[in-house]
C-alpha positions as CSV (number, residue, x, y, z in Angstrom):
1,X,-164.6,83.6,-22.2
2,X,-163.5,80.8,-20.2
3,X,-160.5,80.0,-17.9
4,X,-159.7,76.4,-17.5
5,X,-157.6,76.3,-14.3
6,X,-155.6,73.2,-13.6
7,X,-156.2,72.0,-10.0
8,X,-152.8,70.9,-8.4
9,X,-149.4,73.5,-8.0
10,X,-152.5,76.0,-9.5
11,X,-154.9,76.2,-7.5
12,X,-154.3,73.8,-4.5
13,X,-150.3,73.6,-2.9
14,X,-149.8,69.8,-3.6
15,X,-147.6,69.2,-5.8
16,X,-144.6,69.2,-3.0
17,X,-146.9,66.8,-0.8
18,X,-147.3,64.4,-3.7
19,X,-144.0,64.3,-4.3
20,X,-142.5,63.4,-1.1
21,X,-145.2,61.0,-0.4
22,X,-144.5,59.1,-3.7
23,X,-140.4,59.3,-2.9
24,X,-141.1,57.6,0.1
25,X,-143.4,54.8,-1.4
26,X,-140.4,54.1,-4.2
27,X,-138.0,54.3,-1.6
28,X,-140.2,51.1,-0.1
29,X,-139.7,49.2,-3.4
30,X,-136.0,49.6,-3.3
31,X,-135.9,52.3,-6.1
32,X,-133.9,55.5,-5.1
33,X,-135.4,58.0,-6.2
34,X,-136.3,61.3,-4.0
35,X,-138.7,63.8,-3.5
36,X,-137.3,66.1,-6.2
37,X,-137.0,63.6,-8.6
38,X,-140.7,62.7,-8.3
39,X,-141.3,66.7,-8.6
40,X,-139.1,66.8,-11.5
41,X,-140.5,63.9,-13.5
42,X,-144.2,63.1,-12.7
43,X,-145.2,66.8,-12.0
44,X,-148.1,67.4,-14.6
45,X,-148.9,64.0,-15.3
46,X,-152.0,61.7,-14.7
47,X,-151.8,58.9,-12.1
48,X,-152.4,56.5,-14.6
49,X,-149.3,58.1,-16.8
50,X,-147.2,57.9,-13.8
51,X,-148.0,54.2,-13.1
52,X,-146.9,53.7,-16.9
53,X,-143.7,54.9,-16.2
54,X,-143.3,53.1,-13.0
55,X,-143.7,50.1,-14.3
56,X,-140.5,51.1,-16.7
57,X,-138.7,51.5,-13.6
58,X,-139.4,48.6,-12.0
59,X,-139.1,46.6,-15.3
60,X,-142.1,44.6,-14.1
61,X,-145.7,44.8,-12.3
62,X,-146.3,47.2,-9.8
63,X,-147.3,45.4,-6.1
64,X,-150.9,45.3,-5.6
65,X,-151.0,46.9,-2.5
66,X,-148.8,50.1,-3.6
67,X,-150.9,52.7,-4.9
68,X,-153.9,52.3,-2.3
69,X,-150.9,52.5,0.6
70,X,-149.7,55.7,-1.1
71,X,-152.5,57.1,-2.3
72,X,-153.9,56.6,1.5
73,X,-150.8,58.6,3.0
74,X,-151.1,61.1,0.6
75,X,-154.4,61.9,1.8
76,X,-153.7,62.2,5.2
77,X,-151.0,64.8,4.2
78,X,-153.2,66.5,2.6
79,X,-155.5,66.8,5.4
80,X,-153.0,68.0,7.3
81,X,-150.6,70.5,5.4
82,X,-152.3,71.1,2.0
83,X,-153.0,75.0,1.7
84,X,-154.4,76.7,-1.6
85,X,-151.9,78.3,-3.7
86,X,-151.1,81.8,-2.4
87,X,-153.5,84.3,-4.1
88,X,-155.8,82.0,-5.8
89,X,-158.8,83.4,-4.4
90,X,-158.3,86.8,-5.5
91,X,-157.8,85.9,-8.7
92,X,-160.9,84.3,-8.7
93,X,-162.8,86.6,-7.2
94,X,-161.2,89.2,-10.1
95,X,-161.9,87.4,-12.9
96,X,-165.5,86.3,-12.1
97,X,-165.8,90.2,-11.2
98,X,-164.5,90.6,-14.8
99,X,-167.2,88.2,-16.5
100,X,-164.7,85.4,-16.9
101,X,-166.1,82.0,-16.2
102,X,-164.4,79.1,-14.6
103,X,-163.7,75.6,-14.4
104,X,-160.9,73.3,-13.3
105,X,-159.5,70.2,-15.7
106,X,-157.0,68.1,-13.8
107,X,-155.0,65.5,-14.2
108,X,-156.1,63.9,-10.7
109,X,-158.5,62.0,-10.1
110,X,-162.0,63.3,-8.5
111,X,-161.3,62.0,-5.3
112,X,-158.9,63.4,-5.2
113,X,-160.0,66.8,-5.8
114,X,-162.8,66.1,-3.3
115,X,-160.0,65.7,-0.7
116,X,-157.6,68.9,-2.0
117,X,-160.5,71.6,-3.0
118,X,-162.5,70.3,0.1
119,X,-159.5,70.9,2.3
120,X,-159.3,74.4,0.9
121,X,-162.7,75.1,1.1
122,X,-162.3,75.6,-3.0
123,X,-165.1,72.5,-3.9
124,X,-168.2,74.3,-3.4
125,X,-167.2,77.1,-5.7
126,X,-166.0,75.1,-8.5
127,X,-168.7,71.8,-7.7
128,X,-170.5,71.0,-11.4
129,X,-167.3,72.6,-13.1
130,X,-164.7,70.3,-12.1
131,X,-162.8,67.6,-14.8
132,X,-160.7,65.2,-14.6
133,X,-157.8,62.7,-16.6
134,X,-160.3,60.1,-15.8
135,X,-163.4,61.5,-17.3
136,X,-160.8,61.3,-20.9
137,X,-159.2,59.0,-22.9
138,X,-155.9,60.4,-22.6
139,X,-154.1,62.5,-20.0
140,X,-151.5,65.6,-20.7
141,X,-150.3,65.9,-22.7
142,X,-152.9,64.8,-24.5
143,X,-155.3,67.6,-24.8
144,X,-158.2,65.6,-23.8
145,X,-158.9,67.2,-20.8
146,X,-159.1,70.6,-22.1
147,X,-161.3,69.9,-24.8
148,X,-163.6,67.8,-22.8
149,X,-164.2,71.0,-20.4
150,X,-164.5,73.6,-22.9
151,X,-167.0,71.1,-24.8
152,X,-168.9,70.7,-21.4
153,X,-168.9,74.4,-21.0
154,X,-170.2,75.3,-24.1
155,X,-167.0,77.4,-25.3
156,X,-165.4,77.9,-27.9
157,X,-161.6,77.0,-28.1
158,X,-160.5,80.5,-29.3
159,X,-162.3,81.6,-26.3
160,X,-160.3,79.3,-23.7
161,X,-157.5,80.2,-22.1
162,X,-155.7,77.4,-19.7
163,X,-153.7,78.3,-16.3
164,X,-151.0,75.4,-15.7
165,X,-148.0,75.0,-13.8
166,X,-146.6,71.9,-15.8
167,X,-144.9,71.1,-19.4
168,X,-147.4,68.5,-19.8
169,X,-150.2,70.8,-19.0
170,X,-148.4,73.7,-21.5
171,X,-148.5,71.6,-24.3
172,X,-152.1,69.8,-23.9
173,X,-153.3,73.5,-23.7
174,X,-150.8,74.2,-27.1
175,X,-151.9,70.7,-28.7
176,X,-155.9,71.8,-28.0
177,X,-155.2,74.9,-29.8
178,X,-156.2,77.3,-27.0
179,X,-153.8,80.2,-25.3
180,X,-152.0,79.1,-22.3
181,X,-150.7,81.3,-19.2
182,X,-147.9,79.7,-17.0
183,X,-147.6,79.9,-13.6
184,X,-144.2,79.5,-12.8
185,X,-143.9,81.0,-8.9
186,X,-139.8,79.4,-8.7
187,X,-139.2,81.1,-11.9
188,X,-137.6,77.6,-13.4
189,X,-139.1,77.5,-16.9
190,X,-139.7,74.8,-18.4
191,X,-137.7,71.7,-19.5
192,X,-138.6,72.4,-23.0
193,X,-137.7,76.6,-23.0
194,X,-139.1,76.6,-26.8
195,X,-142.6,76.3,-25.4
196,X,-142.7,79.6,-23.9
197,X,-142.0,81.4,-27.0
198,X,-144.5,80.1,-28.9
199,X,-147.5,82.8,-29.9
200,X,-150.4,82.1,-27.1
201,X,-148.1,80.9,-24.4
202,X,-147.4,83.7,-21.5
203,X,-145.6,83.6,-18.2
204,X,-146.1,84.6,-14.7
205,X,-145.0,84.1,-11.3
206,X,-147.5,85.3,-8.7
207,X,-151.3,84.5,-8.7
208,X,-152.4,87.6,-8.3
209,X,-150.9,89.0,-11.5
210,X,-153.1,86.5,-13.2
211,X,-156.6,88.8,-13.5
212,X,-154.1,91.9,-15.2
213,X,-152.3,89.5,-17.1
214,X,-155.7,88.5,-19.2
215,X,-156.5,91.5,-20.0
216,X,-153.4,91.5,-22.4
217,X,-154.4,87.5,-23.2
């Protein structure tokens, strides 16, 4: 059995950092948009995804120079503040004690992950087992990603189970036919409520409910 873990809001706190980070970046290119907004909407997605709808909201090219400047702060945040989701490492320690393996399919990019799960001091246990948007044709919610890592790990889908803290991630994991548990830590759902009621698709709010949880999965 296999658990595919997404990487950021699941197993690294970024997903706050990111946000604020690209808020201030739009704010730069006279669009008003804040942190929460950048939460709200681009939570989930791929960078390349997100540069799609940019470019909607700019209704024209984005400036050359944008996403190496943002990209480069975000970094340095991460450096900084980024922590690794409370709990995370006792759930992996549980399940690998269980006989589950792991791996991590993302919608970053790798460097990305190099930075975040090296900040955490996560990379070295996940290093050969860690996928990314870029590695795919399509990002979430595709289900690209998913099927690229269970491919690469030799599992069967029926055998997969995905931990993700997004709606796009939800429904890759529902769209590559494998059960889904969502990690949902503010207790807001999801924009689409139908999702969690669908057969496969289970809900929790505190990491290290996650090993118990999979027993029932």
């Amino acid at each position: 059995m296999l658990v595919i873990f997404d990487c950021d809001g699941v197993i690294v706190d970024s997903e706050t950092i990111a946000a604020e980070v690209f808020a201030e970046h739009l704010q730069k290119l006279d669009l008003n948009v804040s942190a929460q907004e950048c939460f709200d909407r681009f939570k989930g997605y791929s960078m390349k995804s997100c540069m799609k709808q940019l470019i909607e909201m700019l209704g024209g090219p984005i400036p050359s120079h944008f996403l190496t400047a943002m990209q480069e702060d975000t970094f340095n945040r991460f450096q900084s503040d980024l922590k690794a989701i409370n709990g995370v490492e006792f759930a992996i320690d549980q399940l690998e004690l269980a006989g589950w393996r792991t791996c991590i399919a993302s919608g970053g990019s790798h460097g990305k992950m190099r930075v975040t799960l090296g900040k955490t001091g996560l990379w070295d246990r996940f290093a050969g087992r860690i996928y990314s948007a870029v590695d795919v044709a399509n990002g979430k919610p595709a289900p690209d990603i998913f099927l690229h890592a269970a491919k690469e790990q030799h599992a069967a889908i029926e055998d997969c189970v995905v931990i993700e803290d997004s709606q796009a991630g939800v429904e890759a994991a529902i769209a590559a036919g494998m059960k889904v548990c969502f990690f949902d830590p503010e207790g807001q759902g999801l924009r689409n409520q139908e999702l969690l009621q669908r057969p496969g698709v289970y809900q929790f709010c505190q990491m290290e409910q996650l090993p118990q949880l999979l027993k029932m999965v």
